[in-house]
N, C-alpha and C positions, 0 to 999 in steps of 0.2 A: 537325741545324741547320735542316733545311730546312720542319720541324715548326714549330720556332720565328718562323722568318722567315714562316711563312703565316700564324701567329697576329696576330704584332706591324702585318701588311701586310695582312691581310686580316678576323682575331677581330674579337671584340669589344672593345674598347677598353679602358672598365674593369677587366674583367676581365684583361687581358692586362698592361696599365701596374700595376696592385695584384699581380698574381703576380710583375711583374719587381721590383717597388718592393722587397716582403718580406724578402728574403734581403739585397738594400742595407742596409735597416732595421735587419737584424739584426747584419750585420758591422760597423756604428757604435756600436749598444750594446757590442758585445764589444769594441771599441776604445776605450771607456768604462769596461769594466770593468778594463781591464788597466791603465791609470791608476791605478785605486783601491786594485789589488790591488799594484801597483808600490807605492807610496804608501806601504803596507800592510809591506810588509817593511824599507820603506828605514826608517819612522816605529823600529822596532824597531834601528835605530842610532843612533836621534838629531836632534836636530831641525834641526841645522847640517847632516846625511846628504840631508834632507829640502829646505832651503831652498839646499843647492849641487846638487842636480837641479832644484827648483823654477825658477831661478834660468837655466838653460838653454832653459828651454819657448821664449821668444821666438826665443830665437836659434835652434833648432831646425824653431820653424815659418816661418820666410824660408827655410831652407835647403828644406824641403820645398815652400814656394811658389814655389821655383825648379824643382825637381821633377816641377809640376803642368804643366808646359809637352808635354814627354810621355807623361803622362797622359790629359789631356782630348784631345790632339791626337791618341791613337790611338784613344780611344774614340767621339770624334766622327768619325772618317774610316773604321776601320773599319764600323761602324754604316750611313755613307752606299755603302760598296761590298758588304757583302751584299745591303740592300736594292735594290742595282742588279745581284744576281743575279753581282756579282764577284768570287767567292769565292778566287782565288786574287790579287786584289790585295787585299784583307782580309788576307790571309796577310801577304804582303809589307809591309804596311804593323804588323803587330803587330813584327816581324822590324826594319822602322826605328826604332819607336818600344823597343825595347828596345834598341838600338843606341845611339839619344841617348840615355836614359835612362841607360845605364852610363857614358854621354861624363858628359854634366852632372856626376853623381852623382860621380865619381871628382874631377872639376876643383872644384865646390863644397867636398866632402869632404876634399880634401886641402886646402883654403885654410885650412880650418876647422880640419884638425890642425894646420899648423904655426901655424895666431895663435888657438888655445884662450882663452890664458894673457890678453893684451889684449882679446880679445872680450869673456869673463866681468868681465873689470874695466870695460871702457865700459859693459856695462848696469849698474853697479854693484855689484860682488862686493866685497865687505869685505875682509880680510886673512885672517881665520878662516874665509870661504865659498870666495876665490876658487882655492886649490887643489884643490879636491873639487873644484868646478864646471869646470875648465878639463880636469882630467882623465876627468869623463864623458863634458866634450864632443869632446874628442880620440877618446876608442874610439868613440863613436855616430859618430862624422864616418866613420871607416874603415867602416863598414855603411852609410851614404848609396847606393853603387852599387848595393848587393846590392836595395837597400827602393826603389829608384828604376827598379831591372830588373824585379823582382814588378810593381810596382803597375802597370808598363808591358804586362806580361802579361797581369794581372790587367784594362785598363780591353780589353784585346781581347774579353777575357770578355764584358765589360758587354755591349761594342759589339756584339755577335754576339747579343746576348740572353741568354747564358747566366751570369744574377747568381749561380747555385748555386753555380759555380764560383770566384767571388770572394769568395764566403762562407767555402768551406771554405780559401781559403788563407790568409784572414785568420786564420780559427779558427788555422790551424798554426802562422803566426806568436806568435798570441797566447799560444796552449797550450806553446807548447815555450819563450817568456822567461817563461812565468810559472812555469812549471814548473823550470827551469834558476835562476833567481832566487835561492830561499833555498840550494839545493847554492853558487855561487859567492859572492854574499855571506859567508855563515857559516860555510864552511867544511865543508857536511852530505860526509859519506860521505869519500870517497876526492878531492873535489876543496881544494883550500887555499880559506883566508879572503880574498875579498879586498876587502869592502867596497862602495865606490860601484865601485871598477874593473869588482866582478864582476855591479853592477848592470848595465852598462852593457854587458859581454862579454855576458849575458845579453840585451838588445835586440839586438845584432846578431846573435846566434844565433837570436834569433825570424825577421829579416831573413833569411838564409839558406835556413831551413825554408821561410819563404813561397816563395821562389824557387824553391826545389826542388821541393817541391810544384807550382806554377803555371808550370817545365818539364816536368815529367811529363805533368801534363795537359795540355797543350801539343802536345807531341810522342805523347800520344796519339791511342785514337780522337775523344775531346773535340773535338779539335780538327783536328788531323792535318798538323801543321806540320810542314815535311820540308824537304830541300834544295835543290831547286827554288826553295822561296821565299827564296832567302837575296840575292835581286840584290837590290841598294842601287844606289838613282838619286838623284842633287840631287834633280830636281825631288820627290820622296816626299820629301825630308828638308825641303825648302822650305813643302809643304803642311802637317806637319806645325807646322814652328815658325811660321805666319801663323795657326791655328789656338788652338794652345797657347799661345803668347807673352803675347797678350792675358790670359786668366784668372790666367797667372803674374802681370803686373800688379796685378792685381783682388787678389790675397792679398796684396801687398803692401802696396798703400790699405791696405788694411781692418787688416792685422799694425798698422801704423805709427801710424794712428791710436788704437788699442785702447792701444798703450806710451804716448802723449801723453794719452787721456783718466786712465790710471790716477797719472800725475801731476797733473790736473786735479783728480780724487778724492782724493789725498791732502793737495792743498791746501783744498781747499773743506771737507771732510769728516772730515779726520783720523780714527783707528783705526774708528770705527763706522761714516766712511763708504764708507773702505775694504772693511771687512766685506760691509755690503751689495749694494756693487757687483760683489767677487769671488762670492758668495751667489747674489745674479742673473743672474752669467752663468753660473757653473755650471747653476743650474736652468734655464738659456735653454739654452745648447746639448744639454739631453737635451732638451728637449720640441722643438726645431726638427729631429731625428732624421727623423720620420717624413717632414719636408717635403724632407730634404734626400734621403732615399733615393726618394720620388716625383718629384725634380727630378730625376736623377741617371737614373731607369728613364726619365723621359718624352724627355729626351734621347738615350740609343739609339736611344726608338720614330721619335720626330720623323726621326733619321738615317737609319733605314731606307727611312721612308714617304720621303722626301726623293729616296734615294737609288733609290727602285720607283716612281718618277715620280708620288705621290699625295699631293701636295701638301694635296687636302682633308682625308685621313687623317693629314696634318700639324700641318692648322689646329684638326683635333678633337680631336687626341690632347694641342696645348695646353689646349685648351680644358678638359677634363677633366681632367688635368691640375691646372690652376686650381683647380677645384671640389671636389678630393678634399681638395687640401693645404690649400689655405682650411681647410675645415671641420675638417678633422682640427685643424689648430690652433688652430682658434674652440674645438671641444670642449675642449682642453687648457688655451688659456686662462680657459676660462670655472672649470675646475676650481681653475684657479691662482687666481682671483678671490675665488673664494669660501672657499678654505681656504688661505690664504697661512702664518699660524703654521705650521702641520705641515710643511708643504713645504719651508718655512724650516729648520725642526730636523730634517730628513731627514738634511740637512748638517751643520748645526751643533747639536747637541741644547742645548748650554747656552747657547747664544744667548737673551742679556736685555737690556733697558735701551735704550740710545741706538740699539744695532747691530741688534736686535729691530725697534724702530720704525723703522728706516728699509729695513731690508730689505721688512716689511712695505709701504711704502710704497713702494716697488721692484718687487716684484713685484706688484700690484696695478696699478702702471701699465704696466709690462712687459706683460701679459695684455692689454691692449687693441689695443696692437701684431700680435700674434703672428699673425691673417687674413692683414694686409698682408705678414708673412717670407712665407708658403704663394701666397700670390701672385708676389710678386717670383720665388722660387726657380723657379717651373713656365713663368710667361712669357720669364725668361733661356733655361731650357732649351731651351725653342723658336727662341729666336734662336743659341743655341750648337750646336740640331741640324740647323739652317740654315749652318753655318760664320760667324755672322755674333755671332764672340765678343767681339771690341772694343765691342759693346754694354754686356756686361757689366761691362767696365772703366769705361768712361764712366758707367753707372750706377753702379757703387760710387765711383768718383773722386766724384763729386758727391754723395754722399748720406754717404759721410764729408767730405770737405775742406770742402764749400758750408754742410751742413747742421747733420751729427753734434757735429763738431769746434767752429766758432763757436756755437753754440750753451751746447753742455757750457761754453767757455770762461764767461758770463755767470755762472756759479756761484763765479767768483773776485771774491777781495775787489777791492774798487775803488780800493785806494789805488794800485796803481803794477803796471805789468806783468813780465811774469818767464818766464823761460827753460824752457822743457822740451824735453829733450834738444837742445839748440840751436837751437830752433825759438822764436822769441817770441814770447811770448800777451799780447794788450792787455788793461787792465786790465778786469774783469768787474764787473758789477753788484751783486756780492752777494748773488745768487739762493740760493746753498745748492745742497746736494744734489737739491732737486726738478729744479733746471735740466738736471742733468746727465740724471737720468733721464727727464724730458721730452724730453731731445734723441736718446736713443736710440730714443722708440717713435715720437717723432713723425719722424726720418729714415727710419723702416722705413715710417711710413705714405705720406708724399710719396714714397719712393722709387716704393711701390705704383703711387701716382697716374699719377708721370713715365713709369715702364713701361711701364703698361698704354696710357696716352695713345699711346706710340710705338709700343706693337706694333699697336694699332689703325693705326693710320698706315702702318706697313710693313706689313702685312698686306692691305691695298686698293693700295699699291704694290706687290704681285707678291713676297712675302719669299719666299715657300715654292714660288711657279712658278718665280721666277730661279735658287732654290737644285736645284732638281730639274735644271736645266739645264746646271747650273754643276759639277755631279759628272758627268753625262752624258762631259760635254766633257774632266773633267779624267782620269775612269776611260780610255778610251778612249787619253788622251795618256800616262799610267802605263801602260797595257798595248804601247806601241807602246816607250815608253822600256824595257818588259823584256825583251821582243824583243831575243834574240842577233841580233849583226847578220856579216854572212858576210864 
């Protein structure tokens, strides 16, 4: 670790933010792929198999943006106490964050098994979907702790530098539900048939294996978590949820709105503009990959430099940062620009006609946007390796609620306003489908703008010398709270 820590504190920059980014990068595509590959065996029951797992996604990612609170909260705090050379409250702090992690997880998860049945019907489950879909989401809810203690393990990794190891635990998670999949589905070998149930015993056994895994290494040399670290103080659990809390927000914005524009879309757009918009964000969220796992490593670095008092190695390591994920997603969208059909039929091969042209028209303005993600992503990290995560919320609050959301609405008809999900939307101007996806790249580009305006601003007001001071202060106070006292 201490290899590490010199690199991130003292290396070269690029080099050190592109070798932590990679392994991030990679365990996102693999979590991409197990989507597909789920998909893949469910589709082989039936398309009702398909659209009562389909049918959970939403409600699945609130639960895990409840999740992300002890997440971000250990990966940003660990990060700031090795770079302040405090390796045994790093420890301690991996130790609270899986602590909360199985609190949430258990109290979220058990909410969600006993109201399945109501939940799947508020988003909308039919009569024929909403049994399958109540019963997946009941067994996934009982693995919420398991996938909520990993990942809380797993963001120590981050935090510590060490992405390799959050790599391979994702892989195990992945490997062992995708692999487990077709045996309880259908019955293969010596286990019974059991359908969606055994889709879904199949995720939480992936949950499980991560776990297992990312205690092993944990507990070993990797890491070398031992009993010593096991004192729990308020004040770490405090630091923690002031930390976390905010980015749980932040997924929620952004969950809430995504369920409200896709009712905007099927008002404005009906089946083709539905098509295209599911179409675009699929191919949106693989090509923001790269930015998200560059956000994601510059966030450690920034915690470290923060927390080894180098603040300038703070402001550079955004700074670059910036420059990598920019580009990287100027190149992707430039590709997206120019050959939108193929990209299109990557997904859908038989995609023609109304859903063809508007996809094309989707992604095409989608790719202009794509700079401004790789910006936003890298100047948040900077303020979230600063502890100063309520940024990011206020940034996504305002760039869906102000911008995304009013906007998209003006692609409804003008005659009379109308309800989604009990939210009321004024009557729109009739703009069509362009409006909507106007609103998605032009919210990504003002977001860019608003950002970057303000980190320029906190950045000449002392962001990264207050926050170097402000872990000084608080390491010190953690170390005296774990202090047996006689």
């Amino acid at each position: 670790m201490s290899d590490r820590r010199e690199a991130i504190v003292e290396g070269s920059i690029p080099r050190t933010l592109v070798g932590l980014a990679l392994p991030l990068v990679a365990q996102n595509v693999v979590r991409v792929a197990q989507q597909v590959i789920d998909t893949f065996w469910l589709g082989r029951l039936g398309e009702t198999a398909v659209a009562a797992v389909g049918l959970t996604i939403p409600v699945l990612g609130v639960c895990f943006a409840l999740l992300v609170t002890p997440f971000v909260g250990t990966q940003i705090l660990v990060s700031q106490r090795v770079g302040a050379d405090d390796d045994a409250g790093a420890h301690r702090m991996v130790v609270h964050g899986f602590v909360l992690a199985l609190l949430v997880g258990a109290l979220v998860g058990g909410a969600v098994f006993l109201g399945a049945g109501p939940v799947v019907r508020l988003v909308g489950a039919g009569p024929d979907v909403a049994p399958l879909a109540a019963l997946y989401l009941a067994v996934v809810a009982l693995g919420l702790p398991l996938a909520g203690a990993s990942d809380a393990v797993e963001a120590g990794f981050v935090g510590r530098g060490d992405s390799r190891a959050s790599l391979w635990i994702n892989v195990a998670t992945v490997a062992v539900n995708v692999v487990l999949d077709p045996f309880l589905i259908f019955g293969w070998w010596v286990f019974p048939r059991l359908g969606v149930r055994g889709a879904a015993l199949a995720t939480v056994g992936g949950y499980a294996a991560g776990l297992c895994l990312a205690l092993a290494l944990a507990l070993g040399p990797r890491m070398n978590l031992a009993r010593r670290h096991l004192t729990l103080t308020a004040a770490d659990f405090r630091d923690l949820l002031s930390v976390g809390a905010p980015i749980t927000g932040r997924q929620v914005v952004s969950q809430s709105v995504r369920v409200l524009l896709v009712g905007v879309v099927a008002l404005a757009g009906g089946a083709a503009g539905l098509a295209a918009y599911t179409i675009g964000a699929r191919v949106a969220s693989v090509a923001v990959l790269p930015s998200r796992g560059l956000g994601q490593a510059a966030q450690s670095m920034v915690g470290q430099n923060v927390g080894a008092d180098r603040p300038d190695r703070a402001r550079r390591t955004t700074r670059v940062g910036v420059a990598v994920a920019a580009g990287a997603l100027a190149v992707l969208g430039a590709v997206q620009w120019l050959v939108p059909v193929p990209v299109a039929r990557v997904f859908v091969p038989s995609l023609a006609g109304d859903g063809l042209a508007l996809t094309v028209q989707y992604l095409t303005i989608l790719a202009y946007g794509y700079p401004a993600i790789g910006v936003v992503d890298a100047l948040l990290a900077g303020f979230n390796g600063a502890s100063r995560t309520r940024t990011s919320f206020v940034a996504d609050l305002l760039k869906y609620w102000t911008v995304r959301l009013p906007v998209a609405a003006l692609a409804l008809p003008a005659t009379a306003s109308v309800s989604l999900l009990g939210v009321t939307v004024a009557p729109g101007l009739d703009l069509g489908m362009p409006a909507v996806f106007w609103a998605v790249t032009g919210s990504n580009v003002v977001a860019a703008v608003g950002v970057g305006a303000y980190y320029a601003y906190a950045v000449r007001g002392g962001l990264f010398v207050d926050a170097a001071a402000d872990v000084a202060t608080a390491a010190d106070e953690s170390e005296a709270a774990a202090e047996p006292t006689d």
